[in-house]
N, C-alpha and C positions, 0 to 999 in steps of 0.2 A: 127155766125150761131145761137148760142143759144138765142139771141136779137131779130133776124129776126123771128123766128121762135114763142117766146113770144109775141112780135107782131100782130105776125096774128094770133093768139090763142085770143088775149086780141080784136083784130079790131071786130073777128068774133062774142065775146060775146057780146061787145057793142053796134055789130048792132043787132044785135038781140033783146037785149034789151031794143033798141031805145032809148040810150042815146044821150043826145046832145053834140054837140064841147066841149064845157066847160068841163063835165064828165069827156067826153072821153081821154082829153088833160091832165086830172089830173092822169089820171091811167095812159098815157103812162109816163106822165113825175117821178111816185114813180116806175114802169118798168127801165126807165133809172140810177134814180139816184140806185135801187140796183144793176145793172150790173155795174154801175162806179165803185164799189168797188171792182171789180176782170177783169173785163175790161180793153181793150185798149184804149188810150185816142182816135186815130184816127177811129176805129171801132165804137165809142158811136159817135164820130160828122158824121158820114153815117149813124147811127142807128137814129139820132135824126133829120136828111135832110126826113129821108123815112116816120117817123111817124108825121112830117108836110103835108109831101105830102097825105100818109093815111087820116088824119084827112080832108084836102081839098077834097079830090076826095070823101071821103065815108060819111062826119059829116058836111060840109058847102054846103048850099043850093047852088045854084042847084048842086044836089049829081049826083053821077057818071060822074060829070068833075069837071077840076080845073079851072075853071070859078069864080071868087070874086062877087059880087053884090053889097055889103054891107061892109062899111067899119071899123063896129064892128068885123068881119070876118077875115077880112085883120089885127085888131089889135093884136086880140086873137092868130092868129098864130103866129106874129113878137112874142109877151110876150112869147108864148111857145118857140118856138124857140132860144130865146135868154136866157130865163130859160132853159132850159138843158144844151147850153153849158156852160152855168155859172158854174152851180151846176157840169156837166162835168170836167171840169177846175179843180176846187176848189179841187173837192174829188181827184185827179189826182196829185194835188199838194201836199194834203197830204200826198199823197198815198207815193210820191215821199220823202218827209222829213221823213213819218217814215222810207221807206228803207233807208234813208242816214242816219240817225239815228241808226238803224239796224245794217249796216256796220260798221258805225263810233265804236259802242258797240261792235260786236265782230271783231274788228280789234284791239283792247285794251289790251296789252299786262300782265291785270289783270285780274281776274273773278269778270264779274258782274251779279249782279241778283236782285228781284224785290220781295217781301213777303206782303202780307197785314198785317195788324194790328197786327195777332195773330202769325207772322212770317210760314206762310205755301207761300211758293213761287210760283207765277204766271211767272216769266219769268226769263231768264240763257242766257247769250250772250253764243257763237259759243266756245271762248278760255274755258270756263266753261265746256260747252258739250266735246270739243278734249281733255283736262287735263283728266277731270275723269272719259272719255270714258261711262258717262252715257247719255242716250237720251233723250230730251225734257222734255215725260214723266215722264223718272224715277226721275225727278228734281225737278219735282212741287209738291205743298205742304211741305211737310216734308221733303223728298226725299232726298235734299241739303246735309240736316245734316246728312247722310248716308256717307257721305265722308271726314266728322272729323274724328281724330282719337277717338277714344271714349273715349278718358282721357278726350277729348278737348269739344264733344259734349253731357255735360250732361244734362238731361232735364230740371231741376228745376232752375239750375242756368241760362238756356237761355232763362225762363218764368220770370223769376224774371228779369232779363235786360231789355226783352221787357216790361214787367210791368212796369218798372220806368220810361221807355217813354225818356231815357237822351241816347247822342249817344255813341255805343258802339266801343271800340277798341283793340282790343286781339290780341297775337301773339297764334295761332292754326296751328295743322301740318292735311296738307288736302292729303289723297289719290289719284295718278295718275292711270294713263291708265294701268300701269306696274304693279303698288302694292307697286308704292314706296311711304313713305311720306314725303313730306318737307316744311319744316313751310314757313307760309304766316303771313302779317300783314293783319287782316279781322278786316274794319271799317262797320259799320252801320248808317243811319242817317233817323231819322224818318222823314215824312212828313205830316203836320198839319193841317185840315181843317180848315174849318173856325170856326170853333165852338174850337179848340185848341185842338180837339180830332188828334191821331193819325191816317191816314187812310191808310199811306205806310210805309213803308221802305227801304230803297233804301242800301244794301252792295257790296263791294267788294272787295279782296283779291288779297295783293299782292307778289310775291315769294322772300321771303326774307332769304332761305336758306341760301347762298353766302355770304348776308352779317353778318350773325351768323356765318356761321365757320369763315371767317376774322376776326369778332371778339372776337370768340373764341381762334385765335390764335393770335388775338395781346395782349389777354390777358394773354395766356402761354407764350407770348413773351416777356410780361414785366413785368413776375413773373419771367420767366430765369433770363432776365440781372437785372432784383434787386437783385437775388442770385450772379448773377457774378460780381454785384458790392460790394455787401456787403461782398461777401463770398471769391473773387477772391486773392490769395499769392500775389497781385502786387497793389501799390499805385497808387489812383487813385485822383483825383482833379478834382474840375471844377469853374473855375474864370467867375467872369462876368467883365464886362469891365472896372471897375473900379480898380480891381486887388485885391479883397475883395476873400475869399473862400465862397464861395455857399454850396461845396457838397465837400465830403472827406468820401473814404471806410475807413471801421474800421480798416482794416488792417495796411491801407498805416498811419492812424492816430497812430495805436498803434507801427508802426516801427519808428517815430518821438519820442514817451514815451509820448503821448498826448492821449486823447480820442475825438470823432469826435466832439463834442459840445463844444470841448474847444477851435478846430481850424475855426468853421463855424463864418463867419462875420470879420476874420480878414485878415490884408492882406497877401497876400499870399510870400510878400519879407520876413515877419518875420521869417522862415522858413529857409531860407536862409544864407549860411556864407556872412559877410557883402561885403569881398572882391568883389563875385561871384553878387551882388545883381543888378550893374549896367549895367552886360551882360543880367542875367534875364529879368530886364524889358525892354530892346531893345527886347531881343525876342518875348514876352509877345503883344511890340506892331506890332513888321513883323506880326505877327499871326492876330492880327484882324483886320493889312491892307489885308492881303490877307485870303481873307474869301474861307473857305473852303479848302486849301490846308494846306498838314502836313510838320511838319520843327521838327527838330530834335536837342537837345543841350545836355553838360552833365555840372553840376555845382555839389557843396557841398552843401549839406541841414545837418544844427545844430539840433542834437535833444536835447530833453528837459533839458536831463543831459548834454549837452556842447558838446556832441562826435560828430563828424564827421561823414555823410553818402553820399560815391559820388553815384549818380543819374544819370542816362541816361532818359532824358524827352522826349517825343514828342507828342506834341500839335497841337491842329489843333479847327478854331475857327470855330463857326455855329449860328446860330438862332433859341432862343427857345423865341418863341413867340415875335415875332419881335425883341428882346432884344440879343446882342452878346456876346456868352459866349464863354470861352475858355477852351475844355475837353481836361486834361492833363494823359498820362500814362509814370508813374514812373519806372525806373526798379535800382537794387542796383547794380552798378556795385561795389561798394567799393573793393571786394576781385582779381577783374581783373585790376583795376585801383593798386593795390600793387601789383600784377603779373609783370604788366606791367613796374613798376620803376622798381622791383627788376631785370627784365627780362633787362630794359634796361640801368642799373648798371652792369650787366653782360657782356652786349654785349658791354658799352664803357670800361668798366676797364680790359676784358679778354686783355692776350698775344695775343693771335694767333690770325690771320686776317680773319674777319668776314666780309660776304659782300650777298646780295642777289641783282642777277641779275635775269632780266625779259627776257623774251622770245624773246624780241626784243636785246636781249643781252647790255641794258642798265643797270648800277648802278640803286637799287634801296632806295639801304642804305649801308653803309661800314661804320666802326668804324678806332677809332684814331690807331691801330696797319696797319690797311690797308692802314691808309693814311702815318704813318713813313715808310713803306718797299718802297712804289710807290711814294712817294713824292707830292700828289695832296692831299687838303685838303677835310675831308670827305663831308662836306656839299655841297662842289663845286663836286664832284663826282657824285652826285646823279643825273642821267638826262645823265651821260655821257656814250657814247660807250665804252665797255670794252676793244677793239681795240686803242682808243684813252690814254687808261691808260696803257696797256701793252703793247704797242707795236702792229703794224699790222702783222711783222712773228711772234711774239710769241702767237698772237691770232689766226690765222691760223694756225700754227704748232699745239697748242696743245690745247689753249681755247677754240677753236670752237666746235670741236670734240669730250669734253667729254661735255660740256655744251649740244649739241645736243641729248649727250646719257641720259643725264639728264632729258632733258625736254621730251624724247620718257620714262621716264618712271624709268629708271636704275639710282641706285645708284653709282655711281665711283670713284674710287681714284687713285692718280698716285704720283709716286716720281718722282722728274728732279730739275738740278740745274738750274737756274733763274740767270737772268744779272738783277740786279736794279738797280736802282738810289742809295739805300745804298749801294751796293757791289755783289758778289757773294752770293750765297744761293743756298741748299740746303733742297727742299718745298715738305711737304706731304698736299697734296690737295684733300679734299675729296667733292663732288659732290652730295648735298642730293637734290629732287626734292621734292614742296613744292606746297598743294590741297589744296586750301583756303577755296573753296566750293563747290568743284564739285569735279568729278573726274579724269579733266584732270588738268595737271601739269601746273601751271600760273607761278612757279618763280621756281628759284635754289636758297637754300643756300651752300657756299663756304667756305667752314672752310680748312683755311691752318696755318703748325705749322712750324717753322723753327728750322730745326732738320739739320743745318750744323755744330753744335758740333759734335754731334752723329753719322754723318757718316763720320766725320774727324776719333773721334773716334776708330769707328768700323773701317777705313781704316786702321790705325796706329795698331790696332789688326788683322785683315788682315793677313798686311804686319810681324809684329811676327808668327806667327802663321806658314805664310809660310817660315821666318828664321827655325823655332821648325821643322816643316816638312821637311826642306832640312837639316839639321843637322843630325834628325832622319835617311834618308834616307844614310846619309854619315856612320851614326855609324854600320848602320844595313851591308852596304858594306862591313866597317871594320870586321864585324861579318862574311862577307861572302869572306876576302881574297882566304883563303884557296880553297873554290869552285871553284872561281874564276880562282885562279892558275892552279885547277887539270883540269878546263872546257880547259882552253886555252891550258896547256902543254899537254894531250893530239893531238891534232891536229899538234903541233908544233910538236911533235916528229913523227905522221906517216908522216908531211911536210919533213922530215930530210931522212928520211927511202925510202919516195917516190923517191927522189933527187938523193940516192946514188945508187936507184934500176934503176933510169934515164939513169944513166950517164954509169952504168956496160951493161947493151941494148946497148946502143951508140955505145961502145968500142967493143963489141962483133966485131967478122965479120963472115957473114955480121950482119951488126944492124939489129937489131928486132924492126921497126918503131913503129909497133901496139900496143905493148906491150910498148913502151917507150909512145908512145901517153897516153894509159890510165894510166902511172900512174904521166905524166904531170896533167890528168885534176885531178887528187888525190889530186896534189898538191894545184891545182886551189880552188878545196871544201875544203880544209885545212885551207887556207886561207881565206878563206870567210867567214869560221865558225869561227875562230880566229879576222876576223872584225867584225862580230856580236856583239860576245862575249863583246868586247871593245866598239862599239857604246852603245848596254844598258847596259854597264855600266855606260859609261860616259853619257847617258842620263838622269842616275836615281841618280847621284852624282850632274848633271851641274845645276845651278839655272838660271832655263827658265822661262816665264811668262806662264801662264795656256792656253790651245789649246783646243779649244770641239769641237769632229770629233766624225763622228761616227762610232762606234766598235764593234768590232766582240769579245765577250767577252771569249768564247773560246781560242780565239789568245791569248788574254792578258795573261791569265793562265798558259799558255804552256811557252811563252817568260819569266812570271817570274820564271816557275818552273826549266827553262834549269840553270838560273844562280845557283840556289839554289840544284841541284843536287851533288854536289862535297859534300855541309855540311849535304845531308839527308844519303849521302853513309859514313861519316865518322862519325855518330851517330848510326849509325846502323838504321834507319827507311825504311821500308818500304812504299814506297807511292803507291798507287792507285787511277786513275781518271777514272770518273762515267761524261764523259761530254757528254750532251745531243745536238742531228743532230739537225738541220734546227734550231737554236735557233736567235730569231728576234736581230736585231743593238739595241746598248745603244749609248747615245750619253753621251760624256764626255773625260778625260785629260786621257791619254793611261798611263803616268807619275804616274798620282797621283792614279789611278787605283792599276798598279803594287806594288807600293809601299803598298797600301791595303793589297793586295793579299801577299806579302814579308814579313810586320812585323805580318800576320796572321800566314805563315808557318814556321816563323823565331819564333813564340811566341808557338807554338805547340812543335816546335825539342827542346827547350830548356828543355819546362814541361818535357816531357819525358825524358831526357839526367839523372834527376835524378832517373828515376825507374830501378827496373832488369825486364826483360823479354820481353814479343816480344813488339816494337814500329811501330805501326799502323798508318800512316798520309791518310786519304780520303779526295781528292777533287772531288766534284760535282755540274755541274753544270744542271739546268731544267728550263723551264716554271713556272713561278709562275702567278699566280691568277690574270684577270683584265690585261693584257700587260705588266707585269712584268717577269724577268729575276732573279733567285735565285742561290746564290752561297754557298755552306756549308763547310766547314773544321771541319773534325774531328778528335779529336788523342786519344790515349790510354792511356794519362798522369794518373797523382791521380783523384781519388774522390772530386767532386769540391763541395763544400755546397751552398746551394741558397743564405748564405749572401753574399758570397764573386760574384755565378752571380750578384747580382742584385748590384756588385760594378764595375762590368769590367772595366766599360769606364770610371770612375770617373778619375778627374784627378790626379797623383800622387798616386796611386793605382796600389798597384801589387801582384802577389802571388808567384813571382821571389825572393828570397832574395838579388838579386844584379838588380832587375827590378827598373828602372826609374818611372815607370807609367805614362809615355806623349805617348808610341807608342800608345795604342788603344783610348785615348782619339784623337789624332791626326786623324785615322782608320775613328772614328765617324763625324767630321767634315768634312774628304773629300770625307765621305758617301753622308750624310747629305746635302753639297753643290751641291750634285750629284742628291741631289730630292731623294734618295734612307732613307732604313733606316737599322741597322744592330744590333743585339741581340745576349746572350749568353742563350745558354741552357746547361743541366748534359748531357751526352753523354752514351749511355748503352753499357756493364754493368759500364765502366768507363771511365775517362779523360770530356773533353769538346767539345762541338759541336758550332760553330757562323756560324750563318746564315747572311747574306747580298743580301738585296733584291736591284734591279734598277728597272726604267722604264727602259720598250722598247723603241725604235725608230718609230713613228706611218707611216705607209708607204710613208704620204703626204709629212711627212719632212725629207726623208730620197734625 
């Protein structure tokens, strides 16, 4: 529109002015080529069809038609005509490489930009303008350097650069759209006329942030591991291929008795006990056949003064600078490598049998005592089912079972006698579970002690002991004839009395049936009480094997006190019992009970037998503390003094002058066996108080 319109502005003055074709053809054609510079190409070739035609119709004779006559006329148009589209074209083309140009520049993931001689900038690609969010204008001239940091853009030094006319290269930190800065690498390169004068400059910057902190942190990276090398409690080495030392921390040098310059360039076997040297360099070469992967060995390194250092290595070879080295880290085992002998001097020379099995209830080590009980050699054990060395029912009866409780966690031990291949046994086996590295249980160790002496032993003590206890039990009867006689004659005599009262009923006439009946069943209970009497006795005299039932501890009391009433009536004691309702079952030997209860009330009548005045016997029984059963005896004997309690139970101890000292010692053991426990106290104001505590009976097991 704006061509057309110029145009006819331009036809109209040059007819007026009565210019001819030629003129006129020159002014449309400097009209064309300025609109080609902001024009379309295809709008200038219709702008440039119309101003032929113009010029025909309005500037070649005969005017007002497009009639030719003359074939200078005909020439002059073709020349116009094919000059503007040229010159159309041309500029179009340009027009075109500067925008590709344009683009190409700001599509440049640098800042670029364009300054004259005296560095004031004419042009800023696109990435330049969106970084530092300034526009065109504020960029031209000086402008640019409004977005150094101003440490970076001083004046004098950037007049001076570009005075020296040589290309410049800086690392500058430029401001963003945000206000943040981050450094660029900013090059400049002049450009030269022909006279060698500068007439451009051509810069641009690129964001090299990123690669400044990387290398600012590979340079704290490899000021750390020079500290961790130099400075690191752990030897360190590094071989090259030929098995020379390269490199050695001071540390690893000065635990040798060397210093690092003494060991760099030599080879690295010299280090080495000579034994150890020929596994060394096998390892040395796995390592830089297999590049890259780590392997692990432990040998003896000699240091300087001849001593001994074992070493745990592990190596692993790499490439520095095409060239294969081998970086070795040292560790001292020495003090666990003598753990370890001494540990396993212990475990072959101990008696007792030592064995750890695995979860899969395999051998995973056993010593020479494990192998003389079982018969299987240790090393052949290792790998083997523990079923296959014990036995299948002895590893189902009893090795499974605690083994399981093991490896859930629990500690256990058990006593049982064992059938071996050597004989009989008698085995304390204890079950410890074993956290290698974690914290669940990966093995058991099985420490068993053969303890068939000791409970030979202990049986053969036992069995005295229960001798001493029925002996006891005989003397203390002999102690109790008298009672004895007075309990039974008694009944025997109202048996005699009933009989004759029987039989005088009978004779009557008529008989008196009722009256002969009741004093038949008199006789009945006479007798009965008269068998009583003879059953405990002959229970607590007869040598039976021990019975655990559970009892009624009350009962037992009563039963021993019936026999013992004959000797408290003919001492003159008074007894009293304090025995407490609803008291919970004891389990235990009704026998060996009584006999408790007997030489306690048989060791009371006697203390007393020597004093004058009133003889006080109390039994009681209560509730004690926690599911216990408490039994007390008290009497009125002498003034007891705490050396002589704290002697009671001793054995051979007494404060009888014609006393044995085995009853309370005896008292104490078939306490004791009872799970119970039994004590002497002073008794107020005088004589002695023993207390005897039991378990109860807990409902489940009753």
């Amino acid at each position: 529109m704006v061509g057309i319109i110029g145009l006819a502005l331009l036809t109209a003055l040059c007819f007026w002015l009565d210019f001819r074709v030629g003129s006129t053809a020159l002014i449309y054609l400097l009209l064309i080529v300025l609109l080609s510079l902001a024009g379309g190409f295809i709008s200038l070739i219709a702008l440039s069809c119309i101003a032929v035609l113009c010029l025909n119709y309005l500037f070649v004779p005969p005017i007002f038609s497009f009639r030719i006559e003359y074939l200078d006329d005909t020439i002059r148009l073709a020349a116009f005509l094919i000059t503007s589209l040229v010159i159309t074209g041309l500029v179009a083309r340009l027009r075109s490489r500067r925008d590709e140009l344009t683009d190409i520049l700001d599509g440049l993931s640098v800042l670029v930009w364009t300054t004259s001689s005296d560095g004031s900038a004419d042009f800023s690609n696109q990435r330049f303008r969106d970084y530092t969010g300034l526009s065109r204008d504020k960029l031209v001239g000086f402008g640019w350097m409004n977005a150094l940091q101003p440490e970076d853009s001083g004046a004098e030094e950037w007049r001076a650069a570009l005075a020296a006319g040589t290309p410049i290269e800086k690392e500058v930190r430029i401001r963003s759209a945000t206000g943040e800065y981050r450094w660029f690498l900013l090059r400049m390169r002049p450009l030269l006329n022909t006279r060698g004068r500068i007439s451009k400059w051509f810069g641009t910057a690129g964001d090299i942030e990123e690669r400044r902190r990387a290398l600012e942190a590979l340079r704290e990276s490899e000021e750390q591991w020079r500290a961790v090398f130099e400075h690191n409690p752990t030897m360190y080495f590094m071989i090259d291929a030929a098995g020379l030392v390269v490199s050695v921390n001071p540390h690893g040098a000065a635990q040798l008795g060397y210093s690092a310059g003494e060991l760099l360039g030599r080879p690295v076997l010299d280090v080495f006990d000579e034994a150890d040297r020929p596994a060394v360099e096998r390892n040395v070469a796995i390592c830089l056949e297999r590049l890259g992967q780590s392997m692990s060995w432990e040998a003896r390194k000699r240091r300087k003064d001849g001593t001994i250092l074992w070493v745990r290595e592990t190596g692993r070879a790499t490439l520095i600078k095409d060239r294969p080295v081998i970086l070795v880290a040292c560790e001292d085992v020495t003090d666990r490598k003598r753990a370890e002998y001494l540990a396993g001097r212990v475990f072959e020379t101990l008696p007792d049998t030592v064995a750890i099995v695995g979860t899969d209830y395999r051998y995973r080590r056993a010593n020479a005592a494990h192998e003389r009980v079982w018969g299987v050699p240790a090393e052949k054990m290792v790998g083997m089912h523990v079923a296959d060395v014990l036995g299948r029912e002895l590893f189902e009866r009893l090795a499974k079972p605690y083994l399981d409780r093991c490896f859930a966690g629990e500690r256990v031990t058990l006593a049982e006698w064992f059938d071996t291949p050597v004989g009989r046994l008698y085995g304390a086996v204890t079950h410890s579970p074993l956290r290698l590295e974690s914290e669940r249980v990966e093995a058991a160790l099985v420490l068993g002690r053969d303890i068939t002496d000791q409970m030979l032993a202990s049986e053969r003590l036992r069995e005295a002991q229960a001798e001493l206890a029925h002996a006891n039990r005989v003397a203390t009867i002999g102690q109790l004839t008298a009672s004895i006689a007075h309990e039974v004659n008694q009944p025997v005599g109202a048996l005699v009395t009933n009989a004759h009262a029987a039989l005088r009923l009978l004779r009557a006439q008529p008989a008196d049936l009722e009256r002969t009946t009741e004093a038949l069943e008199d006789i009945i209970k006479d007798g009965r009480r008269i068998s009583e009497v003879i059953d405990r006795t002959r229970a607590l005299v007869k040598k039976q094997p021990t019975e655990w039932n559970p009892l009624d501890i009350n009962e037992v009391v009563t039963e021993t006190l019936a026999l013992t009433r004959g000797e408290l009536q003919k001492q003159g004691v008074s007894l009293e019992t304090k025995l407490a309702v609803a008291l919970p079952l004891t389990r235990g030997d009704r026998i060996q009970l009584q006999q408790v209860i007997m030489n306690l009330v048989m060791n009371a009548v006697e203390v007393m037998s020597t004093i004058e005045g009133e003889r006080k016997l109390l039994i009681g029984t209560a509730k004690g503390q926690e599911d216990t059963i408490l039994i007390t005896v008290r009497d009125s004997g002498p003034i007891v003094n705490s050396d002589s309690l704290d002697r009671f139970f001793e054995p051979f101890y007494s404060t009888k002058p014609n006393g044995m000292g085995i009853g309370l010692s005896i008292c104490r053991s078939i306490v004791e066996a009872h799970g119970g426990r039994i004590w002497a106290a002073a008794n107020e104001p005088c004589g002695a108080a023993l207390h005897l505590i039991l378990p109860s009976l807990q409902p489940s097991a009753r």
